[in-house]
MMTF fields as JSON, N, C-alpha, C and O atoms, coordinates in Angstrom:
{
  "mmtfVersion": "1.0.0",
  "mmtfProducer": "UNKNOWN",
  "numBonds": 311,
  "numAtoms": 312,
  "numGroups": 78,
  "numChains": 1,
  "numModels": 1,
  "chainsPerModel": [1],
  "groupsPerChain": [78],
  "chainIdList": ["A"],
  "bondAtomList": [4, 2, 8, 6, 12, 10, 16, 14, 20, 18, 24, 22, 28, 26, 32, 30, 36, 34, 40, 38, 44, 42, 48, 46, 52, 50, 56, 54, 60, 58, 64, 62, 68, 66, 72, 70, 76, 74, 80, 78, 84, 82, 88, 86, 92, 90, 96, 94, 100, 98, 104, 102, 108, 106, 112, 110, 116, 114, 120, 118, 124, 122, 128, 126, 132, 130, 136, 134, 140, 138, 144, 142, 148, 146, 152, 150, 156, 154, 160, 158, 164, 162, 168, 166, 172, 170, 176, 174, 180, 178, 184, 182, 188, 186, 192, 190, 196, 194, 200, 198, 204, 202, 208, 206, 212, 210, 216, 214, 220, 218, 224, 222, 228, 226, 232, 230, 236, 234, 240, 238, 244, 242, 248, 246, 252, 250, 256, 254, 260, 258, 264, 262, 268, 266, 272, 270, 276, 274, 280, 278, 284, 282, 288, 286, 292, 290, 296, 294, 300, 298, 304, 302, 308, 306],
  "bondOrderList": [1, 1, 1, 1, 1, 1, 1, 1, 1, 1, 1, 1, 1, 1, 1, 1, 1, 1, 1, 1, 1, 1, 1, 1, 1, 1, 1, 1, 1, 1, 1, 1, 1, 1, 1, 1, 1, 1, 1, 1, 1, 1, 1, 1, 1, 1, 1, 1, 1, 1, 1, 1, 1, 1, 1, 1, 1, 1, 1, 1, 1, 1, 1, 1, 1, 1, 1, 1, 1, 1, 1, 1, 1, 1, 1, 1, 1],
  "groupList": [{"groupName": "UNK", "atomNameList": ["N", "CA", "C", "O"], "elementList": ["N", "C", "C", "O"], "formalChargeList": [0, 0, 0, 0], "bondAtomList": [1, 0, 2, 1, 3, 2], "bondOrderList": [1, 1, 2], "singleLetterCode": "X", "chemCompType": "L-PEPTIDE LINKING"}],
  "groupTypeList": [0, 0, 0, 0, 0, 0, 0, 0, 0, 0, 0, 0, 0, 0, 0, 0, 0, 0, 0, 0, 0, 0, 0, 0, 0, 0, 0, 0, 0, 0, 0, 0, 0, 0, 0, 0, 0, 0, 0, 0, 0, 0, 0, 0, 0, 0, 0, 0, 0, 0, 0, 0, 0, 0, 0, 0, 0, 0, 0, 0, 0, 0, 0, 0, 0, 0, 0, 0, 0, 0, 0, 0, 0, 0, 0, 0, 0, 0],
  "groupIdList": [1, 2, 3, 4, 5, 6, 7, 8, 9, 10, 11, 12, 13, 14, 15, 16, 17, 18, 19, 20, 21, 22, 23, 24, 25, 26, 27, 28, 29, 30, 31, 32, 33, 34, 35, 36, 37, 38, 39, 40, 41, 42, 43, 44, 45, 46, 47, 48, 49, 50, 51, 52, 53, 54, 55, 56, 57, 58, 59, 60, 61, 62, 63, 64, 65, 66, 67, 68, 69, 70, 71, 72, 73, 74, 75, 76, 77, 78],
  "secStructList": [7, 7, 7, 7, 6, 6, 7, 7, 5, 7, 7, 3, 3, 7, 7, 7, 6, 6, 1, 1, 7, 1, 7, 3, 3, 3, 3, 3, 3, 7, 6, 6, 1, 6, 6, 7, 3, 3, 3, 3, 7, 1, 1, 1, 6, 6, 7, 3, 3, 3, 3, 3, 1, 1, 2, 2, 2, 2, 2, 2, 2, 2, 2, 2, 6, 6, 7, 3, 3, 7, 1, 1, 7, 7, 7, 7, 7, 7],
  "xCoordList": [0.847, 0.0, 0.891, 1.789, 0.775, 1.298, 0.669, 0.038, 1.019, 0.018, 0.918, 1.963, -0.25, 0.703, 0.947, 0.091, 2.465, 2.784, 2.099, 2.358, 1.314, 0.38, -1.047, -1.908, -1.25, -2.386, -2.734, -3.68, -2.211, -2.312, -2.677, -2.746, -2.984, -3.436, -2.707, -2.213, -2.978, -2.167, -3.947, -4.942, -3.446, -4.757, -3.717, -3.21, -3.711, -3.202, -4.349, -5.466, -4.101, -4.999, -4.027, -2.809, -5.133, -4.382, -5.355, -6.429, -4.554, -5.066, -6.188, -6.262, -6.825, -8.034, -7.906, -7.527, -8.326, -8.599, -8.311, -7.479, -9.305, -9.118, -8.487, -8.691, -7.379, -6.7, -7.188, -6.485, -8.276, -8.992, -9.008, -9.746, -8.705, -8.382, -9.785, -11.002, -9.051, -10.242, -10.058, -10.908, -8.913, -9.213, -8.548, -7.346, -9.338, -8.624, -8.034, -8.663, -7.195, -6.643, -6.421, -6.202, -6.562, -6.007, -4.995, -5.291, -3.717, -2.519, -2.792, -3.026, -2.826, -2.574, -1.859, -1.899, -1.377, -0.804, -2.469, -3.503, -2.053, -2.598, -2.889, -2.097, -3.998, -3.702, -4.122, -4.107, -4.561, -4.505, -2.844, -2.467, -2.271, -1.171, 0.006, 0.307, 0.815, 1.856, 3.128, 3.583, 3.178, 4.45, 4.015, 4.892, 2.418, 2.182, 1.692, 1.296, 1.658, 0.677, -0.083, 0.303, -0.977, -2.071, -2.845, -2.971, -3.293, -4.388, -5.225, -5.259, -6.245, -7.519, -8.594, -8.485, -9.28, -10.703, -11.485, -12.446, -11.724, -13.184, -14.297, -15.482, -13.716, -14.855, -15.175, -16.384, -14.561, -15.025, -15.275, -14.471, -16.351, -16.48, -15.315, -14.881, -14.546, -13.249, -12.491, -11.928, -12.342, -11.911, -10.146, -9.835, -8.732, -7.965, -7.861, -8.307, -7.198, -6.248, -5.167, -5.094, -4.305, -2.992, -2.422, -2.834, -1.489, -0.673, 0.771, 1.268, 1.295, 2.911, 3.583, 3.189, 4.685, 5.144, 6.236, 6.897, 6.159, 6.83, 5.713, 4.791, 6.482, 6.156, 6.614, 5.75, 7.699, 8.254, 7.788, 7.778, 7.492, 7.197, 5.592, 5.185, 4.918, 4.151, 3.659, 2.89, 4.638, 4.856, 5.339, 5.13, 6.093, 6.359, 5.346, 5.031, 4.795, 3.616, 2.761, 2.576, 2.215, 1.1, 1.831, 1.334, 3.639, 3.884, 4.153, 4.149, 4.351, 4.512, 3.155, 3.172, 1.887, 0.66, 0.112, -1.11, 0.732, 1.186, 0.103, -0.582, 0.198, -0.982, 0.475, 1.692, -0.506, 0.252, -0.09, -1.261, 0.912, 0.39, -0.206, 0.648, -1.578, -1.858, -0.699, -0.235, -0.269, 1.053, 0.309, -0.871, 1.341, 0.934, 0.319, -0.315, 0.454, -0.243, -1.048, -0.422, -1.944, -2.868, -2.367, -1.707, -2.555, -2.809, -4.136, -4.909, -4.504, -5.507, -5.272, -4.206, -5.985, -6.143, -6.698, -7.862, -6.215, -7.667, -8.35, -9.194],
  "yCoordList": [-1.184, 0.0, 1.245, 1.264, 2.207, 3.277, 4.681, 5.179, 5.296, 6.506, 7.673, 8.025, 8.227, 9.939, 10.495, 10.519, 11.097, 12.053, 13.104, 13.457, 13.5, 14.702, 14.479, 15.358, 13.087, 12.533, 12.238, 11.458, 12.661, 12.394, 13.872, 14.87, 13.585, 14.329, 13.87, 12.868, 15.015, 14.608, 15.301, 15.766, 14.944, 15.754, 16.026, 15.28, 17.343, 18.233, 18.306, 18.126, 18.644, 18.642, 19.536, 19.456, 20.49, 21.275, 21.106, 21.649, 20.17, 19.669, 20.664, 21.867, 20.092, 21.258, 20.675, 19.574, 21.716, 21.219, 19.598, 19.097, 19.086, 17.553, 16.373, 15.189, 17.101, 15.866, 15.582, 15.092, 15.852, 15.485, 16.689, 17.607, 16.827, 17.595, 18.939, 18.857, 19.835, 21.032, 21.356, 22.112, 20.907, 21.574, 21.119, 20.888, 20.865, 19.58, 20.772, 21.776, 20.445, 20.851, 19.607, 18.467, 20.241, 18.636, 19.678, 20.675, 18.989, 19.38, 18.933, 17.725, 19.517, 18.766, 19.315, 20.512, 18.53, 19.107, 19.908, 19.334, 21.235, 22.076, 21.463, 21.783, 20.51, 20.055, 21.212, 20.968, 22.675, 23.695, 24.089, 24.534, 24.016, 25.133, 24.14, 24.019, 23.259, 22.148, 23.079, 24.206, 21.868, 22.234, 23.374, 23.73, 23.781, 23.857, 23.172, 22.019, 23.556, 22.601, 23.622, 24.658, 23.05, 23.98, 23.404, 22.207, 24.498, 23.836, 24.413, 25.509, 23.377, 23.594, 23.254, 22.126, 23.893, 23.788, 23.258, 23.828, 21.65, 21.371, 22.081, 21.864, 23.174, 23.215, 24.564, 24.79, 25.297, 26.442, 26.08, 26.454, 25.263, 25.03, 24.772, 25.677, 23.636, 23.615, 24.595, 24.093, 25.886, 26.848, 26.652, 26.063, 27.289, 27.2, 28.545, 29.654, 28.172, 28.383, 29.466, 30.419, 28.72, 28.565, 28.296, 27.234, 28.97, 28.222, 28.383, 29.496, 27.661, 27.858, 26.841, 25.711, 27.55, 26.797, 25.48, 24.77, 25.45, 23.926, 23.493, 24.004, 22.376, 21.761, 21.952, 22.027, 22.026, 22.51, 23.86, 23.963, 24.668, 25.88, 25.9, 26.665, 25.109, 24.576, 24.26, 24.649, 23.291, 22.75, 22.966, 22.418, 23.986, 25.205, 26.084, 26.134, 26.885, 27.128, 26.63, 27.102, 25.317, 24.457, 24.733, 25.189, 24.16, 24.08, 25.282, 25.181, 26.274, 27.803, 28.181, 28.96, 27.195, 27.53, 26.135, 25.984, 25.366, 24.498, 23.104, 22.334, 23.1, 22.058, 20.874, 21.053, 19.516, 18.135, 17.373, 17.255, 16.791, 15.921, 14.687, 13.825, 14.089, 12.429, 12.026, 12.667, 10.782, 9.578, 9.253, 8.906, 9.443, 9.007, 9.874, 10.714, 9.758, 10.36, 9.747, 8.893, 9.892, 9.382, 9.337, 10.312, 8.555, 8.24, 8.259, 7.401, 8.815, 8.8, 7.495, 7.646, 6.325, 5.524, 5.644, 5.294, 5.925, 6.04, 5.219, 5.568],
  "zCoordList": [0.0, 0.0, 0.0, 0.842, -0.765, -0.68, -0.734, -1.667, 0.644, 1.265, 1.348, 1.896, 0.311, 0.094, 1.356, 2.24, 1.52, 2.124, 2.88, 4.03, 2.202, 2.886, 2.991, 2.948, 3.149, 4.205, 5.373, 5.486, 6.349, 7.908, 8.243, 7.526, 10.199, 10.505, 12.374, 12.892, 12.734, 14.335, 14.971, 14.416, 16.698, 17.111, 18.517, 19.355, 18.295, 19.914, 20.707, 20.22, 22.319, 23.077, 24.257, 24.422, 25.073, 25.868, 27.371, 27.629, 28.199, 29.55, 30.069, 29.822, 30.645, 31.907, 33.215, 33.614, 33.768, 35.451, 35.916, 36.673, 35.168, 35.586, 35.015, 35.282, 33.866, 33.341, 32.052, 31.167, 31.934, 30.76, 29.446, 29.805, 28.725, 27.337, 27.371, 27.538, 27.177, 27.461, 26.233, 25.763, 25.316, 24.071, 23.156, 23.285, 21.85, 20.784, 19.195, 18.858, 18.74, 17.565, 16.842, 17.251, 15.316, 14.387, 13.391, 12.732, 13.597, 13.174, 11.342, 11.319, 9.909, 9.002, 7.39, 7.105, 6.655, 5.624, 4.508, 4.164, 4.291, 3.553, 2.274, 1.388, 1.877, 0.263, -0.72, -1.927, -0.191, -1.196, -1.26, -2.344, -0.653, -0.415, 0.039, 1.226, -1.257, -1.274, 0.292, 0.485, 0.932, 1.594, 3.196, 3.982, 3.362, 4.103, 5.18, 5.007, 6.0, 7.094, 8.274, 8.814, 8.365, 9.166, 10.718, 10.974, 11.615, 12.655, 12.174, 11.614, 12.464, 12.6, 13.972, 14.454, 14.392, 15.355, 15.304, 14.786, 15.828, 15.425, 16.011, 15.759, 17.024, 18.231, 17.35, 17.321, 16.791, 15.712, 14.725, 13.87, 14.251, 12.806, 12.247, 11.534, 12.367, 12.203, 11.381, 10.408, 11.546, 11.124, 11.418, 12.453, 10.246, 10.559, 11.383, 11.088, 12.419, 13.012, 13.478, 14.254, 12.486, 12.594, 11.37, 10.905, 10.563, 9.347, 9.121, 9.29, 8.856, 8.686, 7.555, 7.267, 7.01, 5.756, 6.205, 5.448, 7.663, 7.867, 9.486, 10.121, 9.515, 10.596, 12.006, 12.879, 12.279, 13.166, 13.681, 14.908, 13.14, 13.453, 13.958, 14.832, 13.386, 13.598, 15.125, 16.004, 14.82, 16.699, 18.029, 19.112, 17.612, 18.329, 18.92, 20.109, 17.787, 18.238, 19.426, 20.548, 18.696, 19.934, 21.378, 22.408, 21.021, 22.216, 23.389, 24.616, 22.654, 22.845, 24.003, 24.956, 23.428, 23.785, 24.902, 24.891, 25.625, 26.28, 25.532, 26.205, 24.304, 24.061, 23.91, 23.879, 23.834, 23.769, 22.705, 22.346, 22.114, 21.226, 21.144, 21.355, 20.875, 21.295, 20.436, 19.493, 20.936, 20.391, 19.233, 19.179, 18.06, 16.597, 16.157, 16.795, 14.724, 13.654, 12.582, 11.956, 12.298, 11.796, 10.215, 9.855, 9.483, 8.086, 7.31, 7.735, 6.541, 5.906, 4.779, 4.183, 4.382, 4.075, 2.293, 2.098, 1.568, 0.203, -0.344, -1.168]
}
């Protein structure tokens, strides 16, 4: 099986009071805009975000903003 590059998706989450995720982001590659990658909100009409022309910077960000990453990244399957 072979799965394009810029099909996955991560999901950040930034702890609350009780341990439990007060707030979800989905980290993913821009398929308008090659070589970007973006957040998006599900809790805003998944509206982006956030955009940056790498990843790292990216992740910086989140982490800048104390969110965590769930383990793994998702693959989109076609």
């Amino acid at each position: 099986m072979i799965v394009a590059a810029d099909r996955w998706f991560e999901v950040w989450f930034s702890e609350g009071d009780n341990g439990m995720p007060s707030w979800l982001l989905l980290v993913t590659p821009d398929s308008k805009n090659p070589g970007q990658v973006m957040v998006i909100d599900p809790q805003e009409n998944y509206k982006v975000v956030y955009q940056d022309h790498n990843y790292e910077d990216t992740r910086l960000w989140l982490l800048e903003d104390e969110f965590s990453r769930v383990e793994g990244r998702m693959i989109v399957d076609e």
